[in-house]
OpenMM code with the backbone's topology and positions (N, CA, C; nanometers):
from openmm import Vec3, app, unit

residues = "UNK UNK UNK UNK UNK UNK UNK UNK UNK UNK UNK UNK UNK UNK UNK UNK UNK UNK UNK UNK UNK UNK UNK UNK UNK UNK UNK UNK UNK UNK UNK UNK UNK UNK UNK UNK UNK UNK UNK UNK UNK UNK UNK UNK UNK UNK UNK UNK UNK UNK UNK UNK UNK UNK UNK UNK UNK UNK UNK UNK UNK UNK UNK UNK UNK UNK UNK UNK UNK UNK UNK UNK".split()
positions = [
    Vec3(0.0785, -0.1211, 0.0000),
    Vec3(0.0000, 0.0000, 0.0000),
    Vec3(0.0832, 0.1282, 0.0000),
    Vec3(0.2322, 0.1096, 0.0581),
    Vec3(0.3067, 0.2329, 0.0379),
    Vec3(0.3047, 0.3052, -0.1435),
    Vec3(0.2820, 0.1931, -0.1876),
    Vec3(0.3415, 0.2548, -0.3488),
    Vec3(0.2415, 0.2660, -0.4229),
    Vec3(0.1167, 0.2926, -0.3504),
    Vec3(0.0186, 0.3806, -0.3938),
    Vec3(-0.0519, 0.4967, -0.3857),
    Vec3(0.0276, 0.5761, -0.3545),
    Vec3(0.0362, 0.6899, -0.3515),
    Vec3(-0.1132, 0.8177, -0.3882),
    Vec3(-0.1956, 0.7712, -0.2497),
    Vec3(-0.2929, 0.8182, -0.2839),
    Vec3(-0.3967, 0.7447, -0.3754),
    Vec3(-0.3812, 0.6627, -0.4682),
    Vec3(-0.4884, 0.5730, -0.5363),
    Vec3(-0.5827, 0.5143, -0.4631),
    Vec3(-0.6828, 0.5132, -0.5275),
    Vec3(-0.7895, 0.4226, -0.4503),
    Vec3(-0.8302, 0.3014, -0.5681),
    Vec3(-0.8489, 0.1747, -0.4991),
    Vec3(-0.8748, 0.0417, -0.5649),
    Vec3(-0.9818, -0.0070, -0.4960),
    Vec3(-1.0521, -0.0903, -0.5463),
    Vec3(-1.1534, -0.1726, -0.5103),
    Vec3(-1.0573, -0.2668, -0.4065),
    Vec3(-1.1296, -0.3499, -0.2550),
    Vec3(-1.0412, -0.4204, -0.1998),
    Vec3(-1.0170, -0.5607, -0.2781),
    Vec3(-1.0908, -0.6116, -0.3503),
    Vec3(-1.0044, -0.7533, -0.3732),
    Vec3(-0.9262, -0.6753, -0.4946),
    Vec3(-0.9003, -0.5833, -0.5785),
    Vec3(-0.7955, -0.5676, -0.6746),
    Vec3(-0.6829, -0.5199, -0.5874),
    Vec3(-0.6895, -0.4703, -0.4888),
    Vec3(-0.5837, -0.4296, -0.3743),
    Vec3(-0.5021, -0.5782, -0.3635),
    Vec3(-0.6126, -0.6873, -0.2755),
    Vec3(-0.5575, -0.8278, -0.3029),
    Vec3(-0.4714, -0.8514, -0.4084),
    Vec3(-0.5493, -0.8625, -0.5379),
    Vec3(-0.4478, -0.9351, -0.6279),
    Vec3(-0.3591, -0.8369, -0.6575),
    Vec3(-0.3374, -0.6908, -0.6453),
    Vec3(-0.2004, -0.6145, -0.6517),
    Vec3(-0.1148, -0.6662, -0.5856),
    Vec3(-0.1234, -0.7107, -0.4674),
    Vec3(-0.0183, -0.7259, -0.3006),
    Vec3(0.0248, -0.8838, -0.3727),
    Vec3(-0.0787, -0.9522, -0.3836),
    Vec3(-0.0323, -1.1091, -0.4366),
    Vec3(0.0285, -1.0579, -0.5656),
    Vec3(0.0370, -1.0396, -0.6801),
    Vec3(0.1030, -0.9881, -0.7646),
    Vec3(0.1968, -0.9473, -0.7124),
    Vec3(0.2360, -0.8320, -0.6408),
    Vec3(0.3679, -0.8166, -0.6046),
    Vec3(0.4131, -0.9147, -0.5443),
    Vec3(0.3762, -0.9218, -0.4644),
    Vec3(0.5011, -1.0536, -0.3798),
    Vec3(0.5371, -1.1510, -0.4674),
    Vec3(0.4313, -1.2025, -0.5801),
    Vec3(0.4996, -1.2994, -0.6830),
    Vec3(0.6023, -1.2326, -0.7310),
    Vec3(0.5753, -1.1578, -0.8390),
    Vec3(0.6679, -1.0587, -0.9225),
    Vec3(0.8075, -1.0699, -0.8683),
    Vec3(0.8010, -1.0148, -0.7103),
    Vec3(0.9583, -0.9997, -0.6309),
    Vec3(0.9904, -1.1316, -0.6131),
    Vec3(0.9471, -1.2190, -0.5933),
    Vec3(0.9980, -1.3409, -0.5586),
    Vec3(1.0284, -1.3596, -0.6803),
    Vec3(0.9812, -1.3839, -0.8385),
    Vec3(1.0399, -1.4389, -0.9153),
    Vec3(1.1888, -1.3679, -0.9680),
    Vec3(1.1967, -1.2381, -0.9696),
    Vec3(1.2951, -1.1420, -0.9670),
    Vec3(1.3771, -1.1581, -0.8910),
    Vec3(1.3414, -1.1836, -0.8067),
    Vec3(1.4642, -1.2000, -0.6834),
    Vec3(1.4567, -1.0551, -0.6589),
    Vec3(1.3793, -0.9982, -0.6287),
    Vec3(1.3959, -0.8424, -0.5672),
    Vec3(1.4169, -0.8614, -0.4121),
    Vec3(1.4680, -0.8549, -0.3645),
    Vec3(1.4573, -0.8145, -0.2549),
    Vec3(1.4114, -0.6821, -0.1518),
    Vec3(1.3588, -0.7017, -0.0020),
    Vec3(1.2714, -0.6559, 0.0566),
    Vec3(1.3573, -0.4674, 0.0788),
    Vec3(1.4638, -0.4922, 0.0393),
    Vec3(1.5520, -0.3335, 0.1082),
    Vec3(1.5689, -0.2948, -0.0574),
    Vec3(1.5275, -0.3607, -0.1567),
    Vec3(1.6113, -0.3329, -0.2842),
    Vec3(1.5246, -0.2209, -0.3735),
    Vec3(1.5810, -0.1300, -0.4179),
    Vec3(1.4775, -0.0427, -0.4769),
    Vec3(1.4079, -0.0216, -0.6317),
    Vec3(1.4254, -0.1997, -0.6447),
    Vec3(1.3547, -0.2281, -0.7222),
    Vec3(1.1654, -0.2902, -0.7425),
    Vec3(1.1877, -0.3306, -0.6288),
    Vec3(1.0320, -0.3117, -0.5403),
    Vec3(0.9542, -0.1858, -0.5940),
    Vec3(1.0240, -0.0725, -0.5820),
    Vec3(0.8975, 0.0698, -0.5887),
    Vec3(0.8941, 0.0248, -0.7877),
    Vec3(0.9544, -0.0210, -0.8519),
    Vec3(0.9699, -0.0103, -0.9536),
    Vec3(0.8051, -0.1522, -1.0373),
    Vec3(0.8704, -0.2414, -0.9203),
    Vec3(0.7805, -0.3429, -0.9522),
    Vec3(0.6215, -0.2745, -0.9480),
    Vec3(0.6945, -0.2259, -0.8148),
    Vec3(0.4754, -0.1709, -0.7742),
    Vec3(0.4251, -0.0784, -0.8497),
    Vec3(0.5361, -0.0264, -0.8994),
    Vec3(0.4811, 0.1223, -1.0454),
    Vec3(0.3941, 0.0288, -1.1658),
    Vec3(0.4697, -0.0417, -1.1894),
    Vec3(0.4341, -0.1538, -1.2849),
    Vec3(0.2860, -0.2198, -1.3011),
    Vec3(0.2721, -0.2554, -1.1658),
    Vec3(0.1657, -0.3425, -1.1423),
    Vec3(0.0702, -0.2802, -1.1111),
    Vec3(0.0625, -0.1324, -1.0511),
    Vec3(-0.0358, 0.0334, -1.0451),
    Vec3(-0.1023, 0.0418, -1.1905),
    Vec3(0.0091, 0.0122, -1.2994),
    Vec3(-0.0199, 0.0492, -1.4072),
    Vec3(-0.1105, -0.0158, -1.5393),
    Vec3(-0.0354, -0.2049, -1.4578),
    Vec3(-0.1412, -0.2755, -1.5558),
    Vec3(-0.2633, -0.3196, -1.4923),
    Vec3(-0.2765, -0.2502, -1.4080),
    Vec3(-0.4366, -0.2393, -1.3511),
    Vec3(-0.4919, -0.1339, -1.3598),
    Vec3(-0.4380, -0.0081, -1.3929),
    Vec3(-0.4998, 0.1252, -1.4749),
    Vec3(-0.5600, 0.0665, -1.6050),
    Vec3(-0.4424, -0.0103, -1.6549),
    Vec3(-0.5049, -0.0585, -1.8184),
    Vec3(-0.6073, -0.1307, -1.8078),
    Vec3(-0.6934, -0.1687, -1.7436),
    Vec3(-0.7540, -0.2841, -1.7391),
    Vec3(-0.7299, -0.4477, -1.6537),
    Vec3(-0.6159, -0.4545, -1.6522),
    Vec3(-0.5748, -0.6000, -1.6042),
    Vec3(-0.6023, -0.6174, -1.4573),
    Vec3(-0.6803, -0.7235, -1.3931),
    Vec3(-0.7100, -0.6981, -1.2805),
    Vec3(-0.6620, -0.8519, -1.1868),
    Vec3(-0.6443, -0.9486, -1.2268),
    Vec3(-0.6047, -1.0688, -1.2100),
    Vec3(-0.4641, -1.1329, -1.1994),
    Vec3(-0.4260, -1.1413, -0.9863),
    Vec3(-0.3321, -1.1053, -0.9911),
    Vec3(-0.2091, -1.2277, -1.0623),
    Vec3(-0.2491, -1.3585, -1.1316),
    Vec3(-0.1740, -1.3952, -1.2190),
    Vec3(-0.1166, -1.3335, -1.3406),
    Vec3(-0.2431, -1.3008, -1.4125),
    Vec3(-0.2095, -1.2138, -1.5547),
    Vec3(-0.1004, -1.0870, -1.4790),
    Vec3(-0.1265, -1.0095, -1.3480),
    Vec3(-0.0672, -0.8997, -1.3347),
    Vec3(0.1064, -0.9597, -1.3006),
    Vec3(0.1137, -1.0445, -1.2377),
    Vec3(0.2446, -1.0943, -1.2173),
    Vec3(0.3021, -1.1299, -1.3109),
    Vec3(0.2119, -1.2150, -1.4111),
    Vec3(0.3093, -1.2537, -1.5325),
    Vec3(0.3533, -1.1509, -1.6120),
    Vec3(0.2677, -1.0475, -1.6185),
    Vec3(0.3152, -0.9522, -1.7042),
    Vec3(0.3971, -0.8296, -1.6710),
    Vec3(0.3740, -0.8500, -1.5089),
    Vec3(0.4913, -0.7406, -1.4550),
    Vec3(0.6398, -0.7891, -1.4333),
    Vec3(0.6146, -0.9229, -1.4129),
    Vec3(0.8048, -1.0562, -1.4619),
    Vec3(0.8286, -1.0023, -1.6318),
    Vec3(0.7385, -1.0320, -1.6780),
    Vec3(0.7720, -0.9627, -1.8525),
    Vec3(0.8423, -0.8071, -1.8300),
    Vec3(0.7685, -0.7272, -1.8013),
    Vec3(0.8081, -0.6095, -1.8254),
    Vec3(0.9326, -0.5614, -1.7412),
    Vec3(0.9426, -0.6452, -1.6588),
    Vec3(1.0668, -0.6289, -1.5348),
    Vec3(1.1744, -0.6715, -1.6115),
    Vec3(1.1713, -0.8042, -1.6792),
    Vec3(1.2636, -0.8698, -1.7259),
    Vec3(1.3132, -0.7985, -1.8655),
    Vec3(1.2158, -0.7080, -1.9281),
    Vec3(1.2754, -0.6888, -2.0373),
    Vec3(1.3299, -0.5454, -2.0420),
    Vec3(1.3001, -0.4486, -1.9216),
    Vec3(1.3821, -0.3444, -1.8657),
    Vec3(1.5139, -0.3346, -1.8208),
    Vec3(1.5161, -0.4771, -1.7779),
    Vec3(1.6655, -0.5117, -1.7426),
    Vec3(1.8150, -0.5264, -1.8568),
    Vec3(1.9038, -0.4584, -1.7882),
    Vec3(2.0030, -0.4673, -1.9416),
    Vec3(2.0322, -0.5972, -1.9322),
    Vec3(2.0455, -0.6721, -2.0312),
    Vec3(2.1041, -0.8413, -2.0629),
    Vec3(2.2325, -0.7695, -2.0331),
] * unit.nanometer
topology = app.Topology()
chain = topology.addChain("A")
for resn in residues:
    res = topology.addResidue(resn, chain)
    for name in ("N", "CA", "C"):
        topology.addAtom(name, app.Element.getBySymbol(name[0]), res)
């Protein structure tokens, strides 16, 4: 809830945001001090602006977009 900054969500899309994140970081390997977290949660703010509300689809697609931000 920190990295929503004022937004308001319905409570179960709140749910699948929080479950979405914690997947997302776990598959990343983000860790809990790492400040790639605020980056994840920007992410996942965003593909639930678009529409996406399901926090599988939101994890899989915030591992996509994480992964392909990253320099190889």
């Amino acid at each position: 809830r920190p990295y929503l900054a004022g937004r308001t969500f319905a409570p179960e899309i709140i749910v699948a945001m929080s479950t979405a994140f914690e997947e997302a970081c776990k598959a990343l390997n983000v860790g809990a001090d790492s400040p790639t977290r605020a980056m994840v949660a920007r992410m996942i703010i965003l593909l639930v602006e678009e529409g996406h509300t399901r926090a599988d689809q939101l994890a899989a697609a915030a591992i996509k977009e994480m992964r392909g931000a990253q320099p190889t």
